[in-house]
C-alpha positions, 0 to 999 in steps of 0.5 A: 106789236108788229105791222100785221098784229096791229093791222089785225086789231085795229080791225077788230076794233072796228067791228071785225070780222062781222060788224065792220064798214065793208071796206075794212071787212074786205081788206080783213079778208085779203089779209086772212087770205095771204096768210092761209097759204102758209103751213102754220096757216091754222094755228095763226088763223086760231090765235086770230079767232082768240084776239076776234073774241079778247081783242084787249088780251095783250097776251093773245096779241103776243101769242099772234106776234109769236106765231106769225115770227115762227112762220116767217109771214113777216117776211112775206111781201104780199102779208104785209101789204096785205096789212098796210091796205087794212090799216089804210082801210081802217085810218081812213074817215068814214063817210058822214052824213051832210050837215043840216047847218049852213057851212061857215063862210070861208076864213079870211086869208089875211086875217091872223089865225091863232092856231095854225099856219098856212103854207103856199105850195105850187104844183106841176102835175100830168094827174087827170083833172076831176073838175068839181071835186074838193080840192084834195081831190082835185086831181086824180091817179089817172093820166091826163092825156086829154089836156088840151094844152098838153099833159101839164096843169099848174096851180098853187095849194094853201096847207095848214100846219097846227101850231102844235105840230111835230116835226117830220109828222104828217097829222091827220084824223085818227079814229083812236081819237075819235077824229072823224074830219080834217081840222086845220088846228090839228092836222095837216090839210089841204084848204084850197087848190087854185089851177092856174094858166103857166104864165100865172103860174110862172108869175106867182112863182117869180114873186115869191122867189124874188121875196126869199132871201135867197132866191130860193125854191124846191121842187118835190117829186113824190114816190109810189102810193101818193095821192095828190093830196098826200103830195100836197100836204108832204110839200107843206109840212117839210117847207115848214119844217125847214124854215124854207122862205122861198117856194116849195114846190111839189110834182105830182105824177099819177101815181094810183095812192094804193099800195096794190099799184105799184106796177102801174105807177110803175109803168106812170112814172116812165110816162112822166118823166119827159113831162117831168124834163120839160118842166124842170127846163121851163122852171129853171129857165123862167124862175130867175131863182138862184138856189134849186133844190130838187127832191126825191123820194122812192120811185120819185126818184127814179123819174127825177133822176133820169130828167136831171140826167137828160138836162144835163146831157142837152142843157148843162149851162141850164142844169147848172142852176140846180144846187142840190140833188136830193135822192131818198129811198130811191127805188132805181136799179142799183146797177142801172144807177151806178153805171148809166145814171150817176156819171151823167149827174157828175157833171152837177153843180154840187155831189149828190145827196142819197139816203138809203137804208137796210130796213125799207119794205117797199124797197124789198118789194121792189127788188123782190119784183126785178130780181136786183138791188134797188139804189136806196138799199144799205148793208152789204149792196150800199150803193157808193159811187163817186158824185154821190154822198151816200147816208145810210138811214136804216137807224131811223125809226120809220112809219108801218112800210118804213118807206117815208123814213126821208120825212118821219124823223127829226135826224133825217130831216134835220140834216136836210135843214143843214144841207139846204139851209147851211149848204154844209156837205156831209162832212160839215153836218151830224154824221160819221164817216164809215171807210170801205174797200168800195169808198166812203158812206155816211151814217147819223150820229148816235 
């Protein structure tokens, strides 16, 4: 079933068009609305009116697939966030009513909690402060421009893992299931959020690191659509699943968490790079840690790349200490990067590591916003440039808007363990070569 089919009857089931929660109703619209100005506008709209009435009929959702293929709406950018944002709108948990119970008093940190982990993860972010919210929400999309000590709020999360949990997954509720709340012994959830003044924070962060067997630490930059909860819990969950023992660390920038924001958190990763800068200097200067890995992901990336740039440029002694450079789904021009950004990152310690891949949507949208390639596309554009180790991973299975590809599948962040934990460049990891006129890129073994 494709991305629209699913998002059209997981609405239904939620009582679409009549009897849904007004959110998923208003999103059910928006899509209708995307899909009208097509020509084949009224035979979908008709296949849809079928399914509203046999939602069940798998050969009615079929026919929609089909007719949504003929008319190429998949191909469309606007359908199909369209669709994502009514899937968001479905998955999220509806509101529930306060219980009567008296809440259970907070579980002791020091005792052993039989199933799930928990996963200390620190964070740096210029997100605005929303005092007296939960934790996950804590910080917000907004810009943070009234911080007295300017822009930067550090502080440490506390992230449970289920014991059952499966690599590269992201569990959360699922109103399939009938999850309506988060449970730490099912889903990957922020439990605490402590903010903290910089020298504690410093403080903390020197402890662990001096604690790992490799004075170890990594620092994640998220990408578009990413709550700081999002940020948090994906910070966790790949500390987890690498084995990482030293600390993980996660930047979180304003991004708005929705996928109609993109040109806003466009615009808010520009404002965060030179904060972002700042913050890889302090913490390369203040860690003592003697592996640095920096990660990444889709406009993350671009913010990160250009501050690694900078360093470089102003502090190569410092930017030295950076191990691993890791770029995924790297929403950067693709000329931009190849002729300005990746001969300022020669001067790194190791190559680059970028992971691209031909079947990205948000990537598409992108180049479909500017005009020219992105740096994380593969096929014909593969971006190969020297410096950088370029792996494509269009063969990776993804989520609906295959932008997360990075952290959703076992290959792509196995081969992560392999470069962060064995320090095996590409040709010492699972991959296979393939030779080009333009040089040499990578793909996963079948």
């Amino acid at each position: 079933m494709d991305l629209i089919t699913s998002a059209v009857v997981a609405a239904i089931g939620h009582g679409a068009p009549g009897h849904a929660p007004e959110a998923i109703a208003s999103h059910y619209e928006r899509l209708k609305q995307a899909i009208a100005k097509f020509d084949s506008a009224a035979a979908i709209l008709a296949a849809i009116a079928a399914l509203e009435a046999e939602p069940a009929n798998t050969q009615l959702q079929l026919a929609l697939t089909a007719a949504l293929s003929s008319a190429k709406v998949p191909d469309d950018m606007e359908t199909l966030f369209a669709a994502q944002g009514l899937l968001d709108a479905v998955q999220r948990p509806l509101p529930q009513a306060p219980d009567v119970e008296a809440a259970p008093a907070p579980a002791d940190k020091g005792a052993v909690v039989p199933n799930y982990a928990v996963v200390k993860v620190y964070f740096a972010t210029d997100r605005q402060r929303d005092v007296g919210k939960p934790p996950a929400q804590r910080f917000s999309g907004e810009r943070n421009i009234l911080g007295g000590n300017g822009p930067l709020s550090y502080g440490s999360c506390d992230i449970s893992i289920p014991r059952d949990h499966r690599m590269g997954q992201l569990e959360s509720p699922s109103l399939w299931r009938l999850e309506f709340r988060d449970d730490p012994a099912k889903h990957v959830v922020v439990l605490s959020a402590e903010v903290q003044d910089r020298d504690n924070f410093f403080a903390a962060l020197k402890t662990q690191i001096r604690a790992s067997a490799d004075k170890s630490a990594f620092v994640f930059v998220h990408g578009y659509n990413v709550s700081f909860e999002d940020a948090a819990r994906r910070t966790g969950q790949m500390a987890y699943d690498l084995g990482f023992d030293g600390a993980p660390v996660f930047y979180s920038w304003p991004s708005r968490g929705g996928v109609a924001g993109y040109t806003i958190d466009e615009n808010n990763i520009e404002w965060s790079t030179p904060h972002l800068t700042a913050f890889l200097a302090d913490f390369l200067a203040s860690t003592e840690a003697a592996q640095v890995y920096l990660v990444g992901h889709s406009m993350g990336s671009r913010g990160l790349a250009r501050a690694v740039a900078d360093l470089l440029a102003a502090q190569p002694q410092l930017a030295q200490k950076i191990t691993e450079i890791i770029l995924s789904a790297p929403d950067i021009d693709a000329a931009i990067f190849k002729h300005d950004i990746a001969p300022k990152l020669a001067g790194a310690r190791n190559p680059v590591t970028l992971y691209a891949s031909s079947q990205d949507l948000a990537l598409a949208a992108s180049k479909a916003v500017h005009g020219y390639a992105r740096a994380g596309d593969s096929g014909a554009g593969m971006l190969i440039v020297a410096g950088v180790e370029t792996i494509d991973a269009s063969g990776v299975d993804t989520s609906f808007m295959k932008h997360t590809y990075f952290a959703e599948k076992r290959s792509a962040l196995s081969d992560m363990f392999y470069l962060i934990r064995n320090h095996a460049r590409a040709d010492q990891r699972f991959l296979d070569p393939v030779d080009t006129v333009a040089g040499r890129y990578w793909t996963f073994k079948p």
